[in-house]
N, C-alpha and C positions, 0 to 999 in steps of 0.2 A: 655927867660922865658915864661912860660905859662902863658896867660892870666884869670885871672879866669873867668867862666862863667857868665853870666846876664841874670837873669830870666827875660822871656818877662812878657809885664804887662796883658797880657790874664791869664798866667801861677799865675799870683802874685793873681790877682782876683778870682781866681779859688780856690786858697788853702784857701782865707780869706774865701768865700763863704763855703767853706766843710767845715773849721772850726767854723764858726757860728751857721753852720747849727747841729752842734755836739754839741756846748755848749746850744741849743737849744732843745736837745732830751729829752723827758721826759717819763717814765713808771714806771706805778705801780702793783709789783707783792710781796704780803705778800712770806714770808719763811715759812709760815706753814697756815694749815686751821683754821677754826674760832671756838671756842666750849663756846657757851654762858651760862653762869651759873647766881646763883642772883647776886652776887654781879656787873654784868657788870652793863653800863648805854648802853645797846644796842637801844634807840630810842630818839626822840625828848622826852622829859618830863618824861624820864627814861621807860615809857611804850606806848599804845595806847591809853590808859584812858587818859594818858601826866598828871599823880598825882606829877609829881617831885618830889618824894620820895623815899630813900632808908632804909633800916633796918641795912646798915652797920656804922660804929658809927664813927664818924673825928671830932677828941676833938680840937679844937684848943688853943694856938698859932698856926699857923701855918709855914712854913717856903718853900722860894721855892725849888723847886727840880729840875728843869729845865726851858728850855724855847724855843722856835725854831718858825723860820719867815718862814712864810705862803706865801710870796710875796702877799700880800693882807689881807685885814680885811674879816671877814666871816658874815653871811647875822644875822636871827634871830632867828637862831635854836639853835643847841649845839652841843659840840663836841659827838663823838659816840664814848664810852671804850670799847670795846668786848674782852675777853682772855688777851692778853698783849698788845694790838692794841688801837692807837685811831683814829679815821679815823674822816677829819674833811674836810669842802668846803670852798671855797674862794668864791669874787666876782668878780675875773678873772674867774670864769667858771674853777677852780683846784678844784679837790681832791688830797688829801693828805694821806699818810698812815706811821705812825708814832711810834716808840717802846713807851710802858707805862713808862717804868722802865726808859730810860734817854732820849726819848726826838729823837731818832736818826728817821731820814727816811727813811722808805724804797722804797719810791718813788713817784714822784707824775704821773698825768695823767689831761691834758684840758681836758674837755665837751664837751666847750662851752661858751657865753661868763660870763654868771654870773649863780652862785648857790645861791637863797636866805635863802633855809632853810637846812634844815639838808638831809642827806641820811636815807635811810630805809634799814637798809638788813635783806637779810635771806639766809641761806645757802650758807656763801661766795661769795654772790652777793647782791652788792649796787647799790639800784634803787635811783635814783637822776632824780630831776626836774631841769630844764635849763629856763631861761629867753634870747629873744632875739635872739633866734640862732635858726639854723636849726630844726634841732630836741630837744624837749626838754621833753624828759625823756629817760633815758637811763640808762639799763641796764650792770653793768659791774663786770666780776667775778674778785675778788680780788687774787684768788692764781694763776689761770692763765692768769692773766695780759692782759685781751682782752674785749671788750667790745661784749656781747649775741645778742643785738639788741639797736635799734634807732627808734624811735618815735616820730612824730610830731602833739602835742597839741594845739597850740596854746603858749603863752608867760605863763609861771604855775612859780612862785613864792608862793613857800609853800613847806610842806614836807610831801612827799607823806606818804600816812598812808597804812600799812599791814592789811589784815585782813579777815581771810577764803581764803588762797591762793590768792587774788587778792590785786591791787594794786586802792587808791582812791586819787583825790584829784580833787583841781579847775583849773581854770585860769583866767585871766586877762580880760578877755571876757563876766565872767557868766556862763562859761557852768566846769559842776562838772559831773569827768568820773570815770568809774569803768574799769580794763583795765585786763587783762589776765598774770600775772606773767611772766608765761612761753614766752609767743612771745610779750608781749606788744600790743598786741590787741584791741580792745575796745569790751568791751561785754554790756554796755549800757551808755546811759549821761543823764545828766539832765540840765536842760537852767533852768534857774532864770526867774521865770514869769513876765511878764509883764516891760521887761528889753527895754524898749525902750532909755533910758538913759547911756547903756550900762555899766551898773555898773557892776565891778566884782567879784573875790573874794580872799583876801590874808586870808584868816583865814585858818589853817592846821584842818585836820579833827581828831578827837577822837575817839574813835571805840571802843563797847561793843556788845559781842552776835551778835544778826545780824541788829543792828544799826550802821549806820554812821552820826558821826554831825558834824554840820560845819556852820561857819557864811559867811553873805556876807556885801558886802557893799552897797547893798538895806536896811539894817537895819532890817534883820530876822535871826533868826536860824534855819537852816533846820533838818530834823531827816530822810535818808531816809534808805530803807530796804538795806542790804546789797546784797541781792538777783534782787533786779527790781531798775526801777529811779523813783518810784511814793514816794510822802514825805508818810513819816507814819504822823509826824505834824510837825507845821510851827509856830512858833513865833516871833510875832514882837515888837523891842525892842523901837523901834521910832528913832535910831539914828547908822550908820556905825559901823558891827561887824568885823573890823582885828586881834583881839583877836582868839586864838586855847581855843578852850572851852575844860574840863576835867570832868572826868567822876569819880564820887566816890559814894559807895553804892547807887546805883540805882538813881541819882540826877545829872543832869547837870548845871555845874556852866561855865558862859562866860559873860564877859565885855562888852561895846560900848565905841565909843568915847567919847559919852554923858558923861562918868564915871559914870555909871550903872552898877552893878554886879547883876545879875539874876539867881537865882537858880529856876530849871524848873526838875520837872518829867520826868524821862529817857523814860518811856513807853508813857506817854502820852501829855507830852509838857507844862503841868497845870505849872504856877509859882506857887512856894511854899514862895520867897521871894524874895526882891529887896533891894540893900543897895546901896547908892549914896553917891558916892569917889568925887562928884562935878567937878571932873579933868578927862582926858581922858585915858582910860583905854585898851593898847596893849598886857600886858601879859598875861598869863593864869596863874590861882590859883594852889597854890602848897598847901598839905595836909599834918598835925599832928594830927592825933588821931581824935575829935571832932573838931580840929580847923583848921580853911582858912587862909590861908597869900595870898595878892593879892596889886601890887605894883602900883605906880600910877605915872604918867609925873608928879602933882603936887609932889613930892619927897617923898611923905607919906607911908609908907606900914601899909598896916591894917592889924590887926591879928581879924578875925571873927567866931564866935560861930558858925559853920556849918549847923547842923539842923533849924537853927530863923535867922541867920544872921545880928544878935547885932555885936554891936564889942566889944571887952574885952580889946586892946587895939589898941594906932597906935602909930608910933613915925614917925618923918622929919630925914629921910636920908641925908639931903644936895645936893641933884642930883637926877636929871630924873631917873624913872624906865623906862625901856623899854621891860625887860626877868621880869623871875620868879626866884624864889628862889631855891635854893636847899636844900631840908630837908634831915639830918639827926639826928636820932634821934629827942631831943630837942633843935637842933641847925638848923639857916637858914643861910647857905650863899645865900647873893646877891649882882651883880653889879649896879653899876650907871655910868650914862654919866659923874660924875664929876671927870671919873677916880678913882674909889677906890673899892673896894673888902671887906665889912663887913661880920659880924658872929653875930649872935643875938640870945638872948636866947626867945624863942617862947612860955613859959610861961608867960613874962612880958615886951618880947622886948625892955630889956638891953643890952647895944652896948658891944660886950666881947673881941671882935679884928676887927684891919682895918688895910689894904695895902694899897697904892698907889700903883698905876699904871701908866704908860706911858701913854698910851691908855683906849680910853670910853669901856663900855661893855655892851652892846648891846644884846650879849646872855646868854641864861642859863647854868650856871658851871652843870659840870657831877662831878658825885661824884662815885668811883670803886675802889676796891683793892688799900684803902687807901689812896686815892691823894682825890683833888681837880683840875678838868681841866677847864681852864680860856680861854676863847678867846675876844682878845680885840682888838677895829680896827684902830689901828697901825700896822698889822698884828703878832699878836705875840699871840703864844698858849704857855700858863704859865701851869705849874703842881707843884700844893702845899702839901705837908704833913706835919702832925705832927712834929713838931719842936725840939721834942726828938732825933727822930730819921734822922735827915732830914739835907742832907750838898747839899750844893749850886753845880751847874754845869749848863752849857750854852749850848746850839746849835743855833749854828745861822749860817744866810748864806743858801742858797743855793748851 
C-alpha cells in the first residue's frame, strides 16, 4: 500500500505564513465616486466653521439600525457621511469605509500607527493626519484604492482642515503648516512664538474666507491669513486651548482648560464675551439659531445666548463631555463617558431620549440621510434612526 505523503515542516510553515499573511490583507476601494450634497456630514463639525449643525430634522425615539467593529476605538473627531458612505479612522492607524444604509464594509486600509481626528476629503480623496509613524499625512483616493502621496510633519493629532485648495493643521511640536493638496507639499508654517517649553498644538483648525483659527497649548488663539504664516491676531486666554474653536456669523467661539468659553471678533480677535463653565472645557460649541450649546468634563452642557453669552439654561448629564453635540433642528444629540447617547430639547434642555451604550463616546455623532452615526471606544460605529421606521441588524466582525 502507498504511503501517504508528509508534508516537510519548511513546507508546513510556509503555507501557515501565506495564509496569515492573507488573512492580514487589507484594502479600501469605494464602488462608486463620492457626490456631496447638504444633507451629508462631509467634515469634522459637519463643516469648516465645525457649527455641528444640520437642517435635516431626526425626531427621536430613536432605534438602532446597525453596528459594525472598527478593530479599535476612534480618536476625537466623527464619523464622515458623504453620499451612501461613512468613512471613519481608528487608533490603530485604520480607515474604514463603510455602506450608510447597513453598516457593510467596503474595506479598510493602515496609515499608520494612530488616527486622532477625523479625515478631510474632497474629491474622493481623504487627507488624514497620522501620529507616531512615518509619515503622517497622507493622501489617499478612495475609488481607486491607492494612496497619491506621503508626507512627513512631524506627530499631527488633529483633523486637518480644507480650505482655498489647501490643506492646514498643527502638530505636537508647535509648528502649524499650510501644505499643497495636490503633492502634500508645504507652502508655508508657522512656530508658536516664544515656544521654548515646546508646547504644542492638539486644537483642529476652523476656517472662514481667508482665515485660519486654531488654538494651542501655549494658551492663545491664533488667527492667521490663509495666504502667508504671519497672525492677522493673537489671543490669549491664560490657560491650554485643545478645544477646535467654530466659527458662526462673523464671531469665534473656543474653550480652555480653565473652562473658559470666549467669544472673539473673527476680523479682529476683540473679545466680545467670556462665560466660565468653572470645569475644563475640550469640545467645540455647536449652534441653534441665537443659541450655543457647549459641554463640559464637569458633566454640565450649557445652553448659551450667543450674541452676550448668558446662559438660558444648563442641565448635569451624568458623565464627562469630551465631543460636541449634534444639532438638528430643535434637538441636540450628545455622548458621554458614562456610556450613554442622549437627545435634549435645546429650547429648555429636557432629557427626551437616552441609550446605553457598551462603550464611552468620546466623539461627535454625524447626523445624514436620517441616521444618527455613533462612535464609541469599544470600537463600535452604531447608526440610529427613527424608531418608526427602524428594524435592528448587526455587523460585526471583521
Amino acid at each position: 500500500m502507498r504511503r501517504p505523503s508528509v508534508m516537510s515542516r519548511s513546507s508546513f510553515v510556509a503555507i501557515v505564513f501565506a495564509l496569515a499573511s492573507m488573512s492580514g490583507c487589507s484594502g479600501l476601494k469605494l464602488p462608486q465616486v463620492l457626490r456631496i450634497d447638504e444633507d451629508d456630514w462631509p467634515a469634522f463639525g459637519k463643516n469648516q466653521e465645525r457649527t455641528n449643525a444640520t437642517s435635516e430634522r431626526l425626531v427621536p425615539p430613536l432605534s438602532l439600525a446597525w453596528e459594525c467593529d472598527i478593530s479599535s476605538g476612534m480618536g476625537f473627531g466623527s464619523p464622515i457621511v458623504i453620499d451612501s458612505t461613512v468613512i471613519v479612522t481608528n487608533m490603530r492607524g485604520e480607515m474604514y469605509g463603510l455602506n450608510a444604509n447597513t453598516g457593510k464594509r467596503y474595506g479598510w486600509v493602515n496609515l499608520g500607527e494612530a488616527v486622532h481626528g477625523s479625515p478631510v476629503i474632497d474629491q474622493n480623496v481623504a487627507y488624514v493626519a497620522v501620529s507616531n509613524s512615518r509619515y503622517s499625512l497622507v493622501a489617499y483616493d478612495l475609488v481607486e484604492g491607492a494612496a497619491l502621496w506621503k508626507q512627513s510633519y512631524g506627530d499631527v493629532e488633529v483633523t486637518p482642515t480644507f480650505s482655498n485648495n489647501k490643506l492646514f493643521f498643527g502638530n505636537t511640536s508647535g509648528i502649524f503648516f499650510c501644505v499643497d493638496r495636490t503633492t502634500g507639499l508645504q507652502e508655508w508654517r508657522f512656530r508658536l512664538p516664544d515656544n521654548s517649553k515646546g508646547k504644542g498644538i492638539h486644537s483642529s483648525a476652523a476656517a472662514s474666507d481667508s482665515l485660519i483659527i486654531f488654538g494651542a497649548d501655549d494658551g492663545n488663539i491664533y488667527a492667521l491669513d490663509t495666504r502667508y504664516s504671519t497672525p492677522r491676531w493673537t489671543f490669549t486666554t491664560g490657560a491650554p486651548v485643545f478645544a477646535s474653536p467654530a466659527i458662526s456669523e462673523g464671531t469665534v467661539f473656543c474653550g480652555n482648560i480653565d473652562g473658559v468659553l470666549f467669544a472673539l471678533d473673527l476680523m479682529t480677535g476683540k473679545e466680545q464675551w467670556r462665560f466660565d463653565a468653572k470645569t475644563s472645557i475640550y469640545a467645540t460649541p455647536s449652534f441653534s439659531g441665537g443659541r450655543l450649546l457647549i459641554g463640559t468634563v464637569g458633566r454640565t452642557l450649557y445652553c448659551l445666548n450667543k450674541d452676550r453669552g448668558t446662559a438660558i439654561w444648563s442641565t448635569d448629564l451624568n458623565g464627562v463631555v469630551n465631543s460636541s453635540a449634534a444639532i438638528s433642528g430643535n434637538i441636540a444629540y450628545i455622548g458621554t463617558l458614562k456610556k450613554e447617547l442622549l437627545a435634549l430639547k435645546i429650547d429648555d434642555g429636557s432629557m427626551i431620549w437616552k441609550q446605553a451604550l457598551r462603550g464611552r463616546v468620546k466623539t461627535t455623532p454625524a447626523i445624514a440621510h436620517g441616521k444618527l452615526y455613533v462612535a464609541t471606544d469599544d470600537r463600535m460605529i452604531l447608526a440610529f434612526r427613527e424608531s418608526s421606521i427602524s428594524e435592528s441588524v448587526r455587523e460585526k466582525g471583521r
